[in-house]
GUMARVO-430680 format. One line per 4 residues: number of its first residue (from 1); their letters; for each residue x, y, z of N, C-alpha, C, O, CB. Coordinates in steps of 0.02 Angstrom, whole numbers, always signed. Glycine has a CB too. Example, Ala and Ser with C-alpha at 12.3 -4.5 7.8 and 13.67 -1.06 7.14 Angstrom:
residues 2
1	AS	+660/-284/+390/+615/-225/+390/+660/-165/+390/+712/-166/+423/+565/-224/+452  +642/-112/+354/+684/-53/+357/+645/+2/+394/+670/+57/+402/+704/-30/+286 $
***
This chain:
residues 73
1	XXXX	+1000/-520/-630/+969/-549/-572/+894/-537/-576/+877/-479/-589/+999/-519/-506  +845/-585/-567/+807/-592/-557/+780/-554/-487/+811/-553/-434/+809/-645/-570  +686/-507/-505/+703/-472/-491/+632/-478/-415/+589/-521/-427/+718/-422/-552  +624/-447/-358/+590/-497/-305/+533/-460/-310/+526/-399/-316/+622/-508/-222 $
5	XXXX	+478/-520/-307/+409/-485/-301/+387/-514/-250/+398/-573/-235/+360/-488/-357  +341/-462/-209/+317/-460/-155/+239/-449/-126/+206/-398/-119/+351/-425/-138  +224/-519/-111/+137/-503/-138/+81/-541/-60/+101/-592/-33/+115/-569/-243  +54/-528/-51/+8/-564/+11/+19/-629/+22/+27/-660/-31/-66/-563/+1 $
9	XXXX	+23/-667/+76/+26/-750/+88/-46/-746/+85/-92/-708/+100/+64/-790/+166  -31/-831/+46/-95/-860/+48/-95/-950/+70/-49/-989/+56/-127/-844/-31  -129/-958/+90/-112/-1031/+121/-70/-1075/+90/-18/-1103/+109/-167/-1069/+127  -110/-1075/+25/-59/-1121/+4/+32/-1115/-25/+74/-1150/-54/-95/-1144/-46 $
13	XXXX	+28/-1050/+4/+127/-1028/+18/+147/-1075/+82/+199/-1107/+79/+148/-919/+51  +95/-1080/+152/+142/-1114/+179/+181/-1166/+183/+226/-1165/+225/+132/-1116/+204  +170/-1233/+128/+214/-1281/+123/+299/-1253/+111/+354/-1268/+136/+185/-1325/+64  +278/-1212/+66/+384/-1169/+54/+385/-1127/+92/+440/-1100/+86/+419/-1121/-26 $
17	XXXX	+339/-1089/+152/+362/-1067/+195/+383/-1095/+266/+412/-1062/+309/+331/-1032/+193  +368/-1144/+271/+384/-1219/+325/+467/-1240/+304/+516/-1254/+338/+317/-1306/+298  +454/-1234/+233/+527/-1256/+230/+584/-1210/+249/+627/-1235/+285/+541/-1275/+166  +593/-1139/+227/+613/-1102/+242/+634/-1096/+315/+690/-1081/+335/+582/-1070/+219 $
21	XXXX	+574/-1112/+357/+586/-1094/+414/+614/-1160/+441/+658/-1164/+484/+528/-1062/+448  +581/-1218/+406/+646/-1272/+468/+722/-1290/+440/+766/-1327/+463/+612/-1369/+483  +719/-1248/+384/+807/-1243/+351/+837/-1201/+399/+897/-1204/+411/+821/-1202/+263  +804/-1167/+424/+848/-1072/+463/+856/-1093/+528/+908/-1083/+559/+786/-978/+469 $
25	XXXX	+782/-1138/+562/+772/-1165/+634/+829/-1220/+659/+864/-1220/+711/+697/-1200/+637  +827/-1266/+606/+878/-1291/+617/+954/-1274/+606/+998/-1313/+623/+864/-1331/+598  +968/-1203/+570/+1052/-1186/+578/+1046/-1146/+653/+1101/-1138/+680/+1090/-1123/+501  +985/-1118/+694/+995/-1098/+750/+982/-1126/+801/+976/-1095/+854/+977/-1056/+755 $
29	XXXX	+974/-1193/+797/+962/-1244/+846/+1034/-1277/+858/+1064/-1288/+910/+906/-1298/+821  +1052/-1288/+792/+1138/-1324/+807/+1169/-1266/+856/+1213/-1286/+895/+1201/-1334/+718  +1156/-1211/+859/+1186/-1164/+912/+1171/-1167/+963/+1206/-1190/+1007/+1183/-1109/+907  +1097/-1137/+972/+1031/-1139/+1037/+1003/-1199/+1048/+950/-1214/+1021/+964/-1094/+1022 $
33	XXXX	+1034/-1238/+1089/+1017/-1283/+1110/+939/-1304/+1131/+904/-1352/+1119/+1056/-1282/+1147  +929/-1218/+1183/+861/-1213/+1191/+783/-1223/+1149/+725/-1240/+1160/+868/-1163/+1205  +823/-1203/+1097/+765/-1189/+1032/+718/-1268/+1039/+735/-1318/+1070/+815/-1178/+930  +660/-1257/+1002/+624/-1326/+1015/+639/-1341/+934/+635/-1304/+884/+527/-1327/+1049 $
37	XXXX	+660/-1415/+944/+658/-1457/+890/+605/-1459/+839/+617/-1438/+782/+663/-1512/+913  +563/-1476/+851/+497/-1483/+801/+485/-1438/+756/+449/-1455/+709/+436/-1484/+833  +506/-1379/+758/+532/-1310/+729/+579/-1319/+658/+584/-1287/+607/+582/-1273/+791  +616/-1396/+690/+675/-1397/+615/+648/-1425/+594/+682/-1431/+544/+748/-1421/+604 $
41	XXXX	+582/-1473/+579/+564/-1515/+526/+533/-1481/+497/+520/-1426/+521/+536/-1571/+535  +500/-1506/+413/+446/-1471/+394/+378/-1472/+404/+334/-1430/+400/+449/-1470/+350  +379/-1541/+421/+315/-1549/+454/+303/-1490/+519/+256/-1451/+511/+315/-1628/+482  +335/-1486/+568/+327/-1466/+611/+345/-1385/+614/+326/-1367/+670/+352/-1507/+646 $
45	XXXX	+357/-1362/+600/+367/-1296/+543/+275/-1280/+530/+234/-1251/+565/+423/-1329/+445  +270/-1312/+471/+210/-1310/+447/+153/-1308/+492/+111/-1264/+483/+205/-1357/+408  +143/-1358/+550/+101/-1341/+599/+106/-1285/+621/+53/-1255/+610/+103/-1377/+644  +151/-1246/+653/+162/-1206/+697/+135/-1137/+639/+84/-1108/+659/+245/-1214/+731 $
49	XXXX	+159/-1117/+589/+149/-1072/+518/+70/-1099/+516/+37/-1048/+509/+209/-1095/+435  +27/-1152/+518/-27/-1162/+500/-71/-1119/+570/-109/-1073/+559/-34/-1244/+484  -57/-1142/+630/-90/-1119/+706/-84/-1052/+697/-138/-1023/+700/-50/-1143/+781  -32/-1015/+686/-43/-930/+663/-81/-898/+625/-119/-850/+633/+0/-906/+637 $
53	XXXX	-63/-939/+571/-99/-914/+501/-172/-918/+504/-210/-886/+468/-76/-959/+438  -196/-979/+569/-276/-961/+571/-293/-943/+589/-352/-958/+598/-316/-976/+573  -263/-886/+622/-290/-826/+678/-328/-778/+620/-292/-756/+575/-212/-774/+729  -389/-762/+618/-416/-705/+587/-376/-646/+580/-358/-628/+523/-470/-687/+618 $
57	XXXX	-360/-615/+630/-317/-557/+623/-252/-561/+589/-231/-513/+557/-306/-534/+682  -221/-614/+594/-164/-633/+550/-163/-643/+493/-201/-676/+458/-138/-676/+562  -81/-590/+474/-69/-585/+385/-10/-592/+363/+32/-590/+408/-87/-520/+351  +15/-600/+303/+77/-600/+284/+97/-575/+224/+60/-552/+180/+97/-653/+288 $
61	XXXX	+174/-582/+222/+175/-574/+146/+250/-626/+134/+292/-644/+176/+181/-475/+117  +247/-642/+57/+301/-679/+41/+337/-667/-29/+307/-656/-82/+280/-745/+45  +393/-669/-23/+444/-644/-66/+486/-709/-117/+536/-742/-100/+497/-604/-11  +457/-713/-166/+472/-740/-233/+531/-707/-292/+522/-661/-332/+404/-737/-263 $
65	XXXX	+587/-745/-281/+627/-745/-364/+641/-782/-379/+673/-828/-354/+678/-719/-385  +601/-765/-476/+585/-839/-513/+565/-881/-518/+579/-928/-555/+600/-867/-522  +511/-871/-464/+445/-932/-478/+476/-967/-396/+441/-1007/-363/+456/-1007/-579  +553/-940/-373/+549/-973/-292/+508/-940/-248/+477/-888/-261/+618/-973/-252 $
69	XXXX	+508/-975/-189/+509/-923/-86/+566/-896/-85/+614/-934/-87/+512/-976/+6  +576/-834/-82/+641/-814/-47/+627/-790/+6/+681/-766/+24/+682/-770/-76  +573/-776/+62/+562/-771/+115/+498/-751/+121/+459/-744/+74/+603/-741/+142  +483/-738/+187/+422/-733/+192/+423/-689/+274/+468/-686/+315/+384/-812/+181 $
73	X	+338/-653/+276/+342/-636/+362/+264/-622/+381/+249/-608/+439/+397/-556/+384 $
***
């Protein structure tokens, strides 16, 4: 098994981190009704990950095996 490295976000992670999150948003939306939609696309994912990410004080990090995203925070 390939083995996970874990290194600072940098902008241009958020396109596979958009995805990530409207793959997950949308398995907890088919539940939570409440949840807001725009959340499951990637587009809309990506906005929301972009409005954070340009907060000065805001940081991250993201988790790669094999050249994938395997998550991120």
């Amino acid at each position: 098994m390939p083995t996970v490295e874990v290194r600072p976000l940098v902008a241009a992670d958020l396109p596979a981190c958009a995805s990530l999150l409207a793959a997950r948003h949308a398995r907890d939306a088919a539940r939570l009704a409440f949840l807001d939609p725009a959340l499951s696309t990637v587009p809309g994912a990506k906005a929301h990950l972009e409005t954070l990410f340009a907060n000065d004080r805001a940081n991250g990090s993201i988790a790669e095996r094999a050249g994938q995203t395997a998550g991120f925070l």
